[in-house]
N, C-alpha and C positions, 0 to 999 in steps of 0.2 A: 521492562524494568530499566534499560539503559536508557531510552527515550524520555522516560520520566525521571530518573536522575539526573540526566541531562539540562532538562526544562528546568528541576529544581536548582540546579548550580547555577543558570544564567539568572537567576529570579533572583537569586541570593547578593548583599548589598547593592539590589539598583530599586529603584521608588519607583517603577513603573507599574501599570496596577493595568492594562490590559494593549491592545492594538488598536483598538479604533479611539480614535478622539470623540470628548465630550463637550457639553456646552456647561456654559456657567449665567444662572440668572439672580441677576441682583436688583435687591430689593432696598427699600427704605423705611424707617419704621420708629416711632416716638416713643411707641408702645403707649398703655394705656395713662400715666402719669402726665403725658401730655396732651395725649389728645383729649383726656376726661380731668382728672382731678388729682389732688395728693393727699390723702385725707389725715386726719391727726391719726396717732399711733393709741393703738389698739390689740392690746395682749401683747402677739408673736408677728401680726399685722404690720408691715412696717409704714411710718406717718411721721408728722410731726409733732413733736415736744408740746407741749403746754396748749395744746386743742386748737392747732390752727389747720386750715385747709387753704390750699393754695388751687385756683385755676388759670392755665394759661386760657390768653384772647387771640396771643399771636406766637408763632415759634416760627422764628424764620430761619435757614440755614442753606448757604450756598455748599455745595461740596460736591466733590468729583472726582476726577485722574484716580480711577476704582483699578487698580493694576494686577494680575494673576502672571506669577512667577514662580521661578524656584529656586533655589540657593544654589546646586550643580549650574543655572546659567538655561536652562530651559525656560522657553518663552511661552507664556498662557497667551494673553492679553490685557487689554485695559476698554478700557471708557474714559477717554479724554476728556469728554466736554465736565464744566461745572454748570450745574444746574440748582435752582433757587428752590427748595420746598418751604412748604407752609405746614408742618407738622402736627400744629393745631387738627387741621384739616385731612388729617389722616388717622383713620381710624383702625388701620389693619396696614399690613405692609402693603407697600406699592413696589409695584415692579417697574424699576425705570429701561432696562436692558438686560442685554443676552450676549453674554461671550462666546461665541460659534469656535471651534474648530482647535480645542482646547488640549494637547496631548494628556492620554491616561497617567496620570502621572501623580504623584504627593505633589501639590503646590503650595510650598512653604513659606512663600514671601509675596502673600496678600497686603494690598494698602491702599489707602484712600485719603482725601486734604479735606479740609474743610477752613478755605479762603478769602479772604475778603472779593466782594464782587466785583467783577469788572466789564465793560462793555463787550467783554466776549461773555458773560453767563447769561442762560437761558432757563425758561420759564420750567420748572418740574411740573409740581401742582400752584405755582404761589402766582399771584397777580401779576400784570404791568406795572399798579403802582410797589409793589411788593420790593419788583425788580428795583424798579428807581429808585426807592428808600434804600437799599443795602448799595446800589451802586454810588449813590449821591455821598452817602457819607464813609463810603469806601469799608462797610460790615460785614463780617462772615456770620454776625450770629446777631439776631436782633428778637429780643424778645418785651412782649407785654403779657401781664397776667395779676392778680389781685389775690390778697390773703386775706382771709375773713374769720372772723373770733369771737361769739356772744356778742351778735349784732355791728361789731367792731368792724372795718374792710379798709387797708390799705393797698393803692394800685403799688406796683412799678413797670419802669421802662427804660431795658438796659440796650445796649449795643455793644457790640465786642469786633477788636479788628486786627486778631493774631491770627497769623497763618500756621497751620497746624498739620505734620503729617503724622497721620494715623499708621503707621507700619508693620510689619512681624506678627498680624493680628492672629490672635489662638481661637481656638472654639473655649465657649463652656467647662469640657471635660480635659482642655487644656491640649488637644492635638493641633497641630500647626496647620495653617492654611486650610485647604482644600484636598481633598481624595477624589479627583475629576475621574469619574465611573467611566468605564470603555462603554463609546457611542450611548451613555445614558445623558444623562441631565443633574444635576446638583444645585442648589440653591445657597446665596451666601445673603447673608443681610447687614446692612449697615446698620447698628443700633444706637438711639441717642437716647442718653439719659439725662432728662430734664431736672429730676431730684436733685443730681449734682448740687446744683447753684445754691440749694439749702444745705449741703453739709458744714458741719464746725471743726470740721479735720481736712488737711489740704493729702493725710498719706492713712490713717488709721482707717482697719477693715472696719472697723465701727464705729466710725462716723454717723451721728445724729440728727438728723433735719434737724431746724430751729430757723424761726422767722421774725422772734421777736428784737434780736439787735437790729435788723432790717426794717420791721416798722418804725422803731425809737428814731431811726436815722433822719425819717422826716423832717425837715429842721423848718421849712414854712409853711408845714401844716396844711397843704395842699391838698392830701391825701394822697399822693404820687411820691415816691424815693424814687431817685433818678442815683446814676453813678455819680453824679457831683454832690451830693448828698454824702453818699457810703464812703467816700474819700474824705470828708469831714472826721469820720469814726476811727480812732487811733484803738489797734486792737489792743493794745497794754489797760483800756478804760473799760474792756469787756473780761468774763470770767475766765481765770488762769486756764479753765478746762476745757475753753473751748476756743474755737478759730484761730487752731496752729500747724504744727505738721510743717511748715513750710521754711521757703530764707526768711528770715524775718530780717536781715539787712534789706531786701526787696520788698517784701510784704508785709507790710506796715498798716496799713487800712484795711477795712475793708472793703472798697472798692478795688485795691491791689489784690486782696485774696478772690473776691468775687472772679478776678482776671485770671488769675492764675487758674481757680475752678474750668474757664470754658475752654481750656485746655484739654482738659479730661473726660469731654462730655460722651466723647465717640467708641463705641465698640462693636463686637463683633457678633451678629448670630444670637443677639439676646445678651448672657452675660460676660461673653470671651471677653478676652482683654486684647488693647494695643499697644505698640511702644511709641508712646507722643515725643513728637519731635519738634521743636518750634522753629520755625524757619524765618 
């Protein structure tokens, strides 16, 4: 009984969770919205407003510096390099890396960037010319995809070039970081959500796809909206109930909201949340 009172008193306020260190494997993941479809909304189903279906062609995203820590100042690790994926092109998560030699420990200060490219970022899944496209015009996030409606189909083709760290990221069920299992394995995932770029709320939990201010934006009919388009769109000429949430001393268009959306794209483990940080 003294033995085991004992154990329990040293256990008590500390986060350590066994003696041998574990590893940590991280993964990448579009989920199905990108790499298949977004379909219009249906009953409880969640889609878009007024019967559009969006598919991406391209989802490009440089991101990296994946860091495991903890707030006592205990060191996991990381994954330095930034690496270029093609999310499109992913259909299940990818495992890009494994953090070896992890302490048993709560790791409460999980985080990851998602940066414009630079002649140091390498290949994930995404091509050479992939690479030169995000490095050449200096992009963390570059995407092409098409909305289609009763034979109807507008392309677009955006690029985005804020630097973004992802921080503090939660699970799901809202517990912090990681629980590195003594000498097991644990899995963490980078999750991006592509839906985003269609919300009409920059902060409401119930925000609504809609595609249609984004087709109208066309202005020469090309069938392409480009962000020099969407910055044409002064949000005061769209409905009072949608695409707000935000500073609107800053966010004025909707190419500025679109901006402020790829901010938000990245989470954690599926639906966890981060603390976006723009750097």
């Amino acid at each position: 009984m003294a033995l085991a009172l004992s154990v329990f008193i040293l256990g008590c306020g500390s986060d350590s969770i066994g003696t041998s260190p574990g590893t940590v494997s991280v993964s990448i993941w579009g989920e199905d919205f990108i790499a298949g479809r977004i379909p219009p909304l249906m009953g409880s189903v969640a889609g878009f407003e007024n019967g559009w279906t969006v598919r991406y062609s391209r989802f490009l995203v440089n991101v990296g510096d994946f860091t495991v820590a903890a707030a006592d100042g205990t060191a996991g690790g990381a994954l330095p390099a930034m690496r270029v994926y093609d999310l499109k092109n992913t259909p299940t998560p990818l495992v890009f890396g494994r953090i070896g030699g992890v302490p048993s420990h709560r790791m409460d200060r999980v985080s990851y960037r998602i940066a414009p490219a630079t002649a140091a970022s390498v290949a994930g899944n995404a091509s050479a010319a992939d690479i030169t496209l995000l490095q050449s015009n200096g992009y963390a996030i570059y995407v092409e995809g098409e909305g289609t409606r009763e034979g109807a189909s507008v392309r677009f083709r955006w690029g985005f070039t804020q630097n973004v760290l992802f921080e503090r990221c939660a699970n799901p069920d809202k517990s912090s970081g990681l629980a590195i299992p003594s000498g097991g394995n644990i899995d963490a995932q980078i999750t991006i959500h592509g839906d985003h770029f269609f919300y009409d709320d920059l902060q409401s939990p119930t925000a609504r796809l809609r595609f249609d201010a984004i087709a109208a934006a066309d202005a020469d009919d090309d069938g392409t909206v480009t962000l020099d388009e969407l910055a044409q769109i002064d949000l005061t000429t769209l409905p009072s109930s949608q695409y707000g949430g935000g500073d609107m001393s800053r966010v004025r268009t909707l190419r500025d909201f679109m901006t402020a959306i790829s901010a938000t794209l990245g989470h954690f483990n599926g639906e966890g949340d981060c603390q976006e940080r723009i750097q």
